[in-house]
C-alpha positions as CSV (number, residue, x, y, z in Angstrom):
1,X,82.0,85.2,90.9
2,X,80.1,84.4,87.4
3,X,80.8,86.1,84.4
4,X,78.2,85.9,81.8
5,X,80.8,86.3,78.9
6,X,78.5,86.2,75.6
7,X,76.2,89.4,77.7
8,X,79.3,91.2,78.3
9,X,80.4,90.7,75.0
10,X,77.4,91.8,72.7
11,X,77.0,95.4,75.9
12,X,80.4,95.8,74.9
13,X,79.8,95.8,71.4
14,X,77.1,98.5,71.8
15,X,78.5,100.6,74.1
16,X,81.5,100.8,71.1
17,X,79.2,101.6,68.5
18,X,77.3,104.2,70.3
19,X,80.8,105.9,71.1
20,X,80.4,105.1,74.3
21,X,77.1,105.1,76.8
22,X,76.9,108.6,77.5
23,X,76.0,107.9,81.2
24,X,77.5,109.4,83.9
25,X,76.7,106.2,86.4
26,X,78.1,103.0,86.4
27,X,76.3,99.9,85.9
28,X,76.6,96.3,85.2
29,X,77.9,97.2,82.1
30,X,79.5,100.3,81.2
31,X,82.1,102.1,79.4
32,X,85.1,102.2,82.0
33,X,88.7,102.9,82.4
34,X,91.8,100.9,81.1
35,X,94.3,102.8,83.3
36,X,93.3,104.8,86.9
37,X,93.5,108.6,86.5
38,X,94.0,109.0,90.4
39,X,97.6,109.7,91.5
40,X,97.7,106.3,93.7
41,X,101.0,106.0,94.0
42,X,101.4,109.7,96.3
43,X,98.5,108.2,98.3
44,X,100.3,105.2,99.3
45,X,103.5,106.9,99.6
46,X,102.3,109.0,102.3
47,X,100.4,106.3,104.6
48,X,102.4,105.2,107.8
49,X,100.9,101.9,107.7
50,X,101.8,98.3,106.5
51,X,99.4,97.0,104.4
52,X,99.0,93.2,104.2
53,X,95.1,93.0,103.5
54,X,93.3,95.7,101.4
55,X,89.8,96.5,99.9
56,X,89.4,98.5,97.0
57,X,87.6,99.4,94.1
58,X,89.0,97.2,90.6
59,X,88.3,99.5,88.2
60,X,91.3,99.0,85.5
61,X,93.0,97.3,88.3
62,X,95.7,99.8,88.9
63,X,94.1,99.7,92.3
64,X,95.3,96.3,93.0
65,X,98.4,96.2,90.9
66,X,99.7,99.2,93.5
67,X,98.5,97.7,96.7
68,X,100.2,94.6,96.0
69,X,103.5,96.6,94.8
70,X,103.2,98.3,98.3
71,X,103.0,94.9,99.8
72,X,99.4,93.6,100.1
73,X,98.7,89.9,100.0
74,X,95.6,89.8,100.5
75,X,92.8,92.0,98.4
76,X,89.2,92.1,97.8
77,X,88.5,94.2,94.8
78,X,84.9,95.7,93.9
79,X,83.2,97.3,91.2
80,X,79.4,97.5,89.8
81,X,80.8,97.1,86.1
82,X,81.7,93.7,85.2
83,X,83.5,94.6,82.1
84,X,86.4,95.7,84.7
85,X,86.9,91.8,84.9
86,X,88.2,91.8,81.6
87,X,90.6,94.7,81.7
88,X,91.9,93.9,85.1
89,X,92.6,90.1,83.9
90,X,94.3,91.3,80.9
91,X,96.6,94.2,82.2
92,X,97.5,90.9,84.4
93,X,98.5,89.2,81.7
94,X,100.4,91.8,80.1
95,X,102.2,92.3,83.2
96,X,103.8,88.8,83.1
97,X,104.7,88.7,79.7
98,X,105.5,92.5,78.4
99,X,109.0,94.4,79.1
100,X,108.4,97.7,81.1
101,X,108.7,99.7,78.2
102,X,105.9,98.1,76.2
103,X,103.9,97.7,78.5
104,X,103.6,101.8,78.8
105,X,103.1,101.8,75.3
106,X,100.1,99.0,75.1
107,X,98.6,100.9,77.8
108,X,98.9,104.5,75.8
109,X,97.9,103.2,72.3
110,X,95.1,100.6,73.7
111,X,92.5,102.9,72.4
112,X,93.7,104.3,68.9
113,X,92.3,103.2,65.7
114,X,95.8,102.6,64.1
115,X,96.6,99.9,66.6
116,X,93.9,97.9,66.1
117,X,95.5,94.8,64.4
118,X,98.5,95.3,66.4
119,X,96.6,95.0,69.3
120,X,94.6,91.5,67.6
121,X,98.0,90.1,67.4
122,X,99.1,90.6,71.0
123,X,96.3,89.3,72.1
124,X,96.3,86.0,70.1
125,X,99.9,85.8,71.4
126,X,98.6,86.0,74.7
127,X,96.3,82.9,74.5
128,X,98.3,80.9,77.2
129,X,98.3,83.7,79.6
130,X,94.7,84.2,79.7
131,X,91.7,83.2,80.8
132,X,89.5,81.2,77.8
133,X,86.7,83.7,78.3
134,X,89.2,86.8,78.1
135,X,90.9,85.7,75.3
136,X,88.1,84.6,73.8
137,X,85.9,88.5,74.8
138,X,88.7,90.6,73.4
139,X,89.7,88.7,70.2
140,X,85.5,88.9,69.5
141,X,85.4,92.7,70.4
142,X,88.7,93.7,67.9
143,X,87.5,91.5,65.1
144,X,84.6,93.5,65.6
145,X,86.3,96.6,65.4
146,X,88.2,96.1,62.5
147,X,85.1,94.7,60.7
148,X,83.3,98.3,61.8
149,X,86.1,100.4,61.6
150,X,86.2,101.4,65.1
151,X,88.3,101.4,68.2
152,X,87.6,100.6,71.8
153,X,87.6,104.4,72.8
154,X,83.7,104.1,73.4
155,X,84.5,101.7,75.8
156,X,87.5,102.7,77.4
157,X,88.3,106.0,78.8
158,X,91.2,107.3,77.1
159,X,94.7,106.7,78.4
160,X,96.8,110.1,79.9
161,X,100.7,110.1,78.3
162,X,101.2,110.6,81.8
163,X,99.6,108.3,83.3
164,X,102.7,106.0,85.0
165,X,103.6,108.9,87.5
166,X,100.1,107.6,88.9
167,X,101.6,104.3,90.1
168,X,103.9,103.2,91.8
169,X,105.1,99.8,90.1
170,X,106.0,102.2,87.1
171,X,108.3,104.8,88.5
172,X,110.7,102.8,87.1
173,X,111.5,99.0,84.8
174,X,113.2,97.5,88.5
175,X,109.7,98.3,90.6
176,X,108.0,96.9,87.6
177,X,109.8,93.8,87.9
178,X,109.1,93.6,91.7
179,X,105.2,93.7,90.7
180,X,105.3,91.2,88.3
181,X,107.6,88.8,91.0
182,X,104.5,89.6,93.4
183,X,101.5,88.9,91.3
184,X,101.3,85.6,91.7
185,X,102.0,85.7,95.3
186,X,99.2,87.4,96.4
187,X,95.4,86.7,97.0
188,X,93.3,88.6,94.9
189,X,89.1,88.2,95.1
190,X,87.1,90.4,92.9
191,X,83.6,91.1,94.2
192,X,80.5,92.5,91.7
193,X,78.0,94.6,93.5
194,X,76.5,97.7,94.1
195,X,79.3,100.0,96.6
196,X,76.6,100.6,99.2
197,X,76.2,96.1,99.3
198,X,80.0,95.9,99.6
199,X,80.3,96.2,103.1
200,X,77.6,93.4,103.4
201,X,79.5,90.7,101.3
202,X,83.3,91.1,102.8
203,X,85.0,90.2,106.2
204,X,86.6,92.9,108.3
205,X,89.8,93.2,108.8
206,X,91.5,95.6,106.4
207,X,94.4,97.9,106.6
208,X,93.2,100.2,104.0
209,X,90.1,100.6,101.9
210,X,90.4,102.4,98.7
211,X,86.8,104.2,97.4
212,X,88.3,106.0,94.6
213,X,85.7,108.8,94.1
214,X,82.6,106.6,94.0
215,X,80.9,109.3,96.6
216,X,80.3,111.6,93.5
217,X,77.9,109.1,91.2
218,X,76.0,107.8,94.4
219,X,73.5,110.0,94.2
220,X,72.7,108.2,91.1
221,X,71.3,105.2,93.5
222,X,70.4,107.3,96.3
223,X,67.5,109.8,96.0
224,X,69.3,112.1,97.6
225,X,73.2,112.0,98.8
226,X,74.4,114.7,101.7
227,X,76.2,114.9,105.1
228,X,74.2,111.9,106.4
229,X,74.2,109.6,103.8
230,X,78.1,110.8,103.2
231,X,78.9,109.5,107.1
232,X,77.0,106.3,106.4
233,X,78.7,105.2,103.6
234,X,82.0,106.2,105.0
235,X,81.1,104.4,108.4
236,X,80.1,101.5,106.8
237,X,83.7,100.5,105.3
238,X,85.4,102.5,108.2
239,X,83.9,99.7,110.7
240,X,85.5,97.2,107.9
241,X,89.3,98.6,109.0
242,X,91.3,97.5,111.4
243,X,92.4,99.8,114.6
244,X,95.1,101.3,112.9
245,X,93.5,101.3,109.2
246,X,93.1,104.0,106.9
247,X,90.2,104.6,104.3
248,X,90.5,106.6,101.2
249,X,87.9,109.1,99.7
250,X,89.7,110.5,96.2
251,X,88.8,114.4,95.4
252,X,88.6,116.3,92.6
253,X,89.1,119.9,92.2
254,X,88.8,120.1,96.0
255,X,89.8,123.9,95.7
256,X,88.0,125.1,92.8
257,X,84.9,123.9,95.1
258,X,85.8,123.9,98.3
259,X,82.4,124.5,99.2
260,X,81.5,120.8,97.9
261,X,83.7,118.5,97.5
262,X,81.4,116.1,97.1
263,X,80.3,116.2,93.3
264,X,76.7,114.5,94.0
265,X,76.0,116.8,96.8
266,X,75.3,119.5,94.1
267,X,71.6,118.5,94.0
268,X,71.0,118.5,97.9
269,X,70.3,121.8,100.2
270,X,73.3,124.1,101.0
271,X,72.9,122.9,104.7
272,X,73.5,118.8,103.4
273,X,76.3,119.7,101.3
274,X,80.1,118.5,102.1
275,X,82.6,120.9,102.3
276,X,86.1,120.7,103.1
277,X,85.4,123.2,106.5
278,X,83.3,119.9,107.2
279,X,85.4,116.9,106.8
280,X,88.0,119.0,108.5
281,X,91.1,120.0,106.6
282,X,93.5,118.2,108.7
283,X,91.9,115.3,107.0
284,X,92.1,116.8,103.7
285,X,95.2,115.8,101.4
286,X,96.4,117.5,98.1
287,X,98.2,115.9,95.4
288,X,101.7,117.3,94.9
289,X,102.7,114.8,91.9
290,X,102.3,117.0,88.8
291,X,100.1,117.2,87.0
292,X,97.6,115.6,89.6
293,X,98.5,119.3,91.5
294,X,97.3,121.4,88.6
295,X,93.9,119.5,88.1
296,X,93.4,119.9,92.0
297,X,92.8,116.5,92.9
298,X,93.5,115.2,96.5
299,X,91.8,112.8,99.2
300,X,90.1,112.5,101.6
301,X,91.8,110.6,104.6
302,X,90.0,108.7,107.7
303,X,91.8,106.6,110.3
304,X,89.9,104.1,112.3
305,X,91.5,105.3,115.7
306,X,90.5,108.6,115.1
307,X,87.0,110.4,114.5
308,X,86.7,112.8,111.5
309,X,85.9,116.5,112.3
310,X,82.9,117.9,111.8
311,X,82.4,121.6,111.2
């Protein structure tokens, strides 16, 4: 994995003074998320499986930081946006070193204007604990800041109040502390590439995969992205599982638009489009953890022993 540190660091400065890149893709560099917004911790929960080796997406690395609460030891974590190596290396970081109740609040203030030099002062603190090009990106991009007077919210997603009920390893300060014991037990190799190249570049042998909801920007790289290019993409990580593995598709507002669950198949013919008649609802999940619930999200659930239904 190279990092070209001095081109994410002058993207990054542009996506924050544009207020963000006002894309709805992902690329190699783009404004991303500092905390996941999926309920991952009621996924997990409900998965009759041990999980020892894991794919999944990095994103802001909740991903990872849940699988190996849930006892992975092994993960490969993905993602097109490089600057995801620099949030996932530093939530790391503040894993080891912060209390349980700080590290809630770094994660809700990360963004706000007010805790700018704050923020520059925990990170110079945490010089030991991180990687030289880490330390060396984020110190760069809030002297920036405060020399602009601006705030990383163009290039971070803002953070939910809420946002611990997603994850496990912050229900409460003693499952925090069990993360933080595990962290440095476990394997973790972070992969950059497009999704659909993924399957490609990793060894089978996983017990789950975790997609997040990349199905609804693929039609971004796809000229089109229906039923068939839906079952290819899912096959091609499904063939990654082991027998009794599972694979995760996230869903948003799967009620609201039951007819297509599938964001990017809004652009295809009715006859393409993926609806939850057609996965199959006894594949379909809802997210009971509030207030996941009220913004209808849910998943998406395949098994490697057992074929999906097709409607």
């Amino acid at each position: 994995m190279n990092i070209d540190y001095q081109a994410a660091l002058e993207e990054s400065k542009r996506i924050i003074i544009c207020g963000g890149d006002h894309s709805s893709s992902f690329k190699e560099y783009s404004r991303g998320y500092f905390v996941t917004i999926e309920c991952i911790k009621e996924v997990l929960k409900n998965l009759d499986i041990k999980i020892i080796r894991a794919l999944t997406v990095l994103s802001s690395g909740d991903q990872v930081f849940n699988l190996i609460h849930a006892g992975a030891t092994t993960i490969d974590a993905f993602d097109i946006n490089e600057l995801q190596y620099f949030v996932y290396k530093l939530r790391f970081a503040l894993i080891l070193t912060l209390s349980y109740k700080d590290f809630i609040n770094v994660n809700i203030n990360f963004n706000r204007s007010w805790y700018r030099e704050s923020l520059y002062e925990l990170i110079k603190g945490l010089k030991k604990e991180l990687p030289e090009e880490v330390y060396e990106y984020y110190c760069k991009i809030l002297e920036y800041c405060l020399q602009n007077n601006c705030n990383l919210s163009g290039l971070y997603y803002d953070t939910p109040d809420y946002f611990k009920r997603a994850n496990n390893y912050l229900t409460s300060e003693e499952e925090y502390l069990l993360l933080r014991k595990k962290l440095l037990e476990t394997e973790v190799n972070i992969h950059f590439a497009d999704v659909l190249d993924v399957p490609k570049i990793v060894t089978p042998g996983y017990d789950i995969a975790l997609l997040s909801n990349i199905a609804d920007y693929l039609h971004f790289n796809l000229k089109s992205f229906g039923r068939l290019e839906f079952e290819a993409y899912i096959r091609s990580f499904k063939r990654l599982l082991n027998r009794e593995g599972a694979l995760i598709n996230y869903l948003y507002y799967i009620k609201s638009n039951a007819q297509n669950v599938i964001a990017s198949t809004n652009d295809v013919p009715k006859n393409a489009r993926i609806s939850i008649d057609y996965l199959g609802n006894d594949n379909i999940f809802t997210i009971k953890t509030e207030p996941y619930c009220v913004f209808d999200e849910g998943y998406y659930l395949v098994r490697k022993k057992m074929s999906t239904r097709k409607k």
